[in-house]
N, C-alpha and C positions, 0 to 999 in steps of 0.2 A: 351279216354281210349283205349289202345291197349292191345292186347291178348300176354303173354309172354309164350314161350315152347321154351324147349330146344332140341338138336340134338348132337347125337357122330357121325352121316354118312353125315349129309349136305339135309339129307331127310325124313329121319325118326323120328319124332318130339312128345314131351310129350303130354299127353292129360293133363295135368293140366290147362293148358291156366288162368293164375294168369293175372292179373288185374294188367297193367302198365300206368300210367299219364305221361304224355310228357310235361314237361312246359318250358317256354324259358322268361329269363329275360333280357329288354332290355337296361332300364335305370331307375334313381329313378330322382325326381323333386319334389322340389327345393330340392337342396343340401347344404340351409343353411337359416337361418329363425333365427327369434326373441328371445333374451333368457329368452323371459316371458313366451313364450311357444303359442300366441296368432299369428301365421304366416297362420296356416292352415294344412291342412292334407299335407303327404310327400308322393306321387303318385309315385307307382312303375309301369312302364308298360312293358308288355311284353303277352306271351302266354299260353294257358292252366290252368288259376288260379282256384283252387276251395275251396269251402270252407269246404270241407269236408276230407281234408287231415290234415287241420288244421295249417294253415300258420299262421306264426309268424314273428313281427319284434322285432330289439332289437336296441336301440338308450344310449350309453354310456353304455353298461352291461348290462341294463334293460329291460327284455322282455318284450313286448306287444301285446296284441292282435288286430287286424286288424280292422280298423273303418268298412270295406267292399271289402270286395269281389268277382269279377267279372272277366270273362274269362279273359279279357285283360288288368285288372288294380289290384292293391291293393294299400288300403289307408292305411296309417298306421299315427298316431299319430304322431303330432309334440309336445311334451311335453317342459316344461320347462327347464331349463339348471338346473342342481342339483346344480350349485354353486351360481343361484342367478342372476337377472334380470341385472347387471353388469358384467357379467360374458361374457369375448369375444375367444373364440377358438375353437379348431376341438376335436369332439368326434368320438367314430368307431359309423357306422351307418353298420346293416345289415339285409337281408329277410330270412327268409329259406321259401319258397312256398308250398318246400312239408311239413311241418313242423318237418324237421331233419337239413336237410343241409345248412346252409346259407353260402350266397351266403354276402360277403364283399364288400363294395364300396370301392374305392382307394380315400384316401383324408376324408372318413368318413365326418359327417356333420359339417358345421360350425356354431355355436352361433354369435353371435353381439346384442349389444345394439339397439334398433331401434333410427333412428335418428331424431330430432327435427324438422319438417318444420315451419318456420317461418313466410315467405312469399316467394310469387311470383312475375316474372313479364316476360312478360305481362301478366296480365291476363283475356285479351280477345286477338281472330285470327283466320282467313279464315276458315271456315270449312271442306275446302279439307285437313287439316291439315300441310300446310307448314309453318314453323318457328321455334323460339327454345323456350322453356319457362328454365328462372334463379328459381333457386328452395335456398331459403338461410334459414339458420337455425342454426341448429350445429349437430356435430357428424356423418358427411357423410365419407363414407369411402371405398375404394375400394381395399385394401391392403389384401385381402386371396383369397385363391385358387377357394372356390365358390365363387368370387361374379358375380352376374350375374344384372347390374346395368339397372333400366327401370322406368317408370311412366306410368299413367295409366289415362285416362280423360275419363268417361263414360264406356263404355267397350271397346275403341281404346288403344292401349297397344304401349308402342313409348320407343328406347333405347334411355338410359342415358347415359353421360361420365362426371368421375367425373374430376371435379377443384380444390379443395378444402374442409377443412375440415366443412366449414362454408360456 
C-alpha cells in the first residue's frame, strides 16, 4: 500500500495520505480447459493481489469469486462451459484485482471437448526421459488459439505435437 497526496507547487502536498494498492498483472494459465468444467483452477499471476479489495473474475459474463488469493497469484474458477460438455469455443475471460477494473485477456478462454486416450505406445523408456511416446484415441486437437499441447508421466511435464485426430 502507498500513501496518495496531492500538490498544486510540486512541494506542498495534502495531509490526507489516502491508501493506494499497486497491483500489476502478468499473465493468466491455462487459457483453455475442459468444457465440463473439471481442467482445474485458471491462475492469474502477477503483483500486489489482495483480498481485501475484493478481486473478481468473470468467465463468459459470469462473475466469480476467487478460489484464493495471494500476493502473487489468484485462482479463479474454471467452471463449466454454459452450453454443455460438447460445447468447443472461446469465451471473454477477465480479472479485475482491485475489484472495479478488469483487466480482458485477448483471445478470452477456450472450451474443447476433452479427448479420449485410448492407448499408448511404448509404454515403457529410459528414465533420463529420451524418446517419444504415441498417444492414440480420438478427439485430439490443436486447431485454436490457446492450445498449448503436453503430457505428463509422474510430475515430469513433456511437449506434445499433434498428428492427428486419432
Amino acid at each position: 500500500m502507498m500513501k496518495l497526496q496531492v500538490t498544486f507547487n510540486g512541494i506542498d502536498y495534502d495531509k490526507n495520505g489516502f491508501s493506494f494498492i499497486l497491483y500489476k498483472i502478468d499473465k493468466a494459465f491455462p487459457r483453455s480447459g475442459p468444457s465440463n468444467g473439471l481442467g482445474g483452477d485458471i491462475i492469474i499471476s502477477g503483483q500486489g493481489f489482495r483480498q481485501e479489495v475484493n478481486p473478481r473474475c468473470k468467465l463468459n459474463g459470469t462473475i466469480y469469486e476467487p478460489i484464493s488469493v495471494r500476493w502473487n497469484e489468484i485462482r479463479c474458477p474454471m467452471v463449466a462451459a454454459e452450453l454443455g460438455e460438447d460445447f468447443f469455443g472461446n469465451v471473454e475471460f477477465a480479472v479485475a484485482a482491485n475489484g472495479e477494473t478488469w483487466k480482458y485477456f485477448e483471445g478470452g478462454f477456450q472450451y474443447y471437448k476433452n479427448p479420449i486416450v485410448e492407448d499408448i505406445y511404448p509404454r515403457s523408456g529410459p528414465a533420463q526421459g529420451i524418446g517419444i511416446i504415441n498417444f492414440y484415441g480420438s478427439g485430439f486437437r490443436a486447431d485454436f488459439l490457446n492450445a498449448e499441447l503436453g503430457c505428463k508421466i509422474g510430475n515430469s511435464v513433456g511437449h506434445a505435437v499433434f498428428v492427428s485426430d486419432s
